[in-house]
N, C-alpha and C positions, 0 to 999 in steps of 0.2 A: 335550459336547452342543452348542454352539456351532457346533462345527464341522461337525458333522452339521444342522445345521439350515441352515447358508449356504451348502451346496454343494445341499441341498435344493431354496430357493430360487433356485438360480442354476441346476440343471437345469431347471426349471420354467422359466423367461425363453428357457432357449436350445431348448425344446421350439414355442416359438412362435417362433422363429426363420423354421422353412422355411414352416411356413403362409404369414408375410409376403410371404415370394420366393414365392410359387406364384402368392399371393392377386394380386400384383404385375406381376408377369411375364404372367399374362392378360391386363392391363387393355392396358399397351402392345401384345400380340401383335395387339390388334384393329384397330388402324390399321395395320398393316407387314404384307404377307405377300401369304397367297394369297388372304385369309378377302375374298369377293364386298362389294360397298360399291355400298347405292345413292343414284346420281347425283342426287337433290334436296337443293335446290328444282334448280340449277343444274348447265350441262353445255357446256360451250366445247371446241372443235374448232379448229382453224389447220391451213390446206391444205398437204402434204407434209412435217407434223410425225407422227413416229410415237405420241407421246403427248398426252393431253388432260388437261383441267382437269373433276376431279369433285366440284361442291360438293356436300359430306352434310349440311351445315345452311350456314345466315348467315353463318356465320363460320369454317370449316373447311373449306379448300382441299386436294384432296391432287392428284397427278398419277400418273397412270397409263395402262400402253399401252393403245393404241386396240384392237388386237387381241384385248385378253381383254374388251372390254365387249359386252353384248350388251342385248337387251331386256328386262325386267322381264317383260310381259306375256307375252311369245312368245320364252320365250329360246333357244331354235334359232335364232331373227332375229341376227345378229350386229353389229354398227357400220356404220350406212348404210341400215336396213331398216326403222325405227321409221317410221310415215307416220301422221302428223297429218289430220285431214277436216274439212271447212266452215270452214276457215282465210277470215279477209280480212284486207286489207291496204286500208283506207279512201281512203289517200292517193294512190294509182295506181289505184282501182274494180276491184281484182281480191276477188273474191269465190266464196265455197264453193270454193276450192283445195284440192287435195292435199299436203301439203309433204312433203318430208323432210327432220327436220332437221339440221344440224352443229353448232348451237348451241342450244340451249334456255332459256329460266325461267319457272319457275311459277307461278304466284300463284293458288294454293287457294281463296283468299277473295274472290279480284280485286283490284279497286284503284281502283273509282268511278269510272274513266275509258272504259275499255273493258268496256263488256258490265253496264254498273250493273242492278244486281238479280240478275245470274246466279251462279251459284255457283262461278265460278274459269275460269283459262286458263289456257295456251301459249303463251309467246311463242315466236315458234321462224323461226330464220336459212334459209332454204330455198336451199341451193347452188345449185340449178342459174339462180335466177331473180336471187340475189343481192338476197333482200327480207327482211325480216322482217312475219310473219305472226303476227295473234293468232289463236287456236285454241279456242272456246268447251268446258270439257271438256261441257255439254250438246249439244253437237254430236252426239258420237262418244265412247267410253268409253275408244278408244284416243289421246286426247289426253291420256288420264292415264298412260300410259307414258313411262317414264322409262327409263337405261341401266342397268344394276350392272357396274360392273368389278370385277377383280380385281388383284393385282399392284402397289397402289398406294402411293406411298409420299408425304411429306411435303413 
């Protein structure tokens, strides 16, 4: 009876076996692969690298080609096509710009500096002018767009 009762419990342990590996093997698939990841808060660009830097939170950096990122908002829009509205840049008097950016960060809540009382911005690198611009998201609703790439890995 013994004996029958320990192979009992030992089928029992090795039946929750693969659940583990399944349960397991999900949680990594979600950072490696093809599965779309979006670019906030954070989104860095460097001129004639094929790959960029997509932060998905504060502290989680991955990189991925540039070629599978696209728009959040407008995702037809591909890498290059996101445009930012009522952009300033204080410190040169350029005001209500359009940008596009290569570089971006967020700040949802703001940051008491730029734009106190409003409900969040864009900071956002604009290539062709070679500026960084704040981005009111009350401006424009497309200043809350961000990229999703794919293909990204660690």
């Amino acid at each position: 009876m013994f004996i029958l009762n320990f192979f009992r419990a030992a089928s029992v342990g090795l039946a929750f076996l693969p659940i583990i590996i399944i349960l397991h093997s999900g949680q990594v698939a979600l950072v490696d692969g093809e599965q779309a990841v979006n670019c906030m808060p954070h989104f860095d660009s460097v001129d004639g690298s094929p790959d960029v830097s997509c932060w998905v939170d504060s502290h989680t950096k991955l990189t991925c080609p540039r070629a599978s990122c696209n728009s959040r908002l407008h995702p037809e829009r591909p890498y290059g096509q996101i445009v930012y509205n009522g952009c300033q840049n204080g410190d040169v008097h350029k005001y209500r710009q359009q940008v596009i950016p290569r570089n971006y960060h967020h700040y949802p809540t703001g940051d008491n500096k730029w734009f106190p009382g409003q409900k969040g911005f864009v900071a956002a690198f604009d290539d062709r002018t070679q500026l960084w611009y704040n981005c009111a998201y009350d401006s424009s609703n497309e200043n809350k767009d961000t990229y999703t790439c794919s293909n990204c890995r660690k």
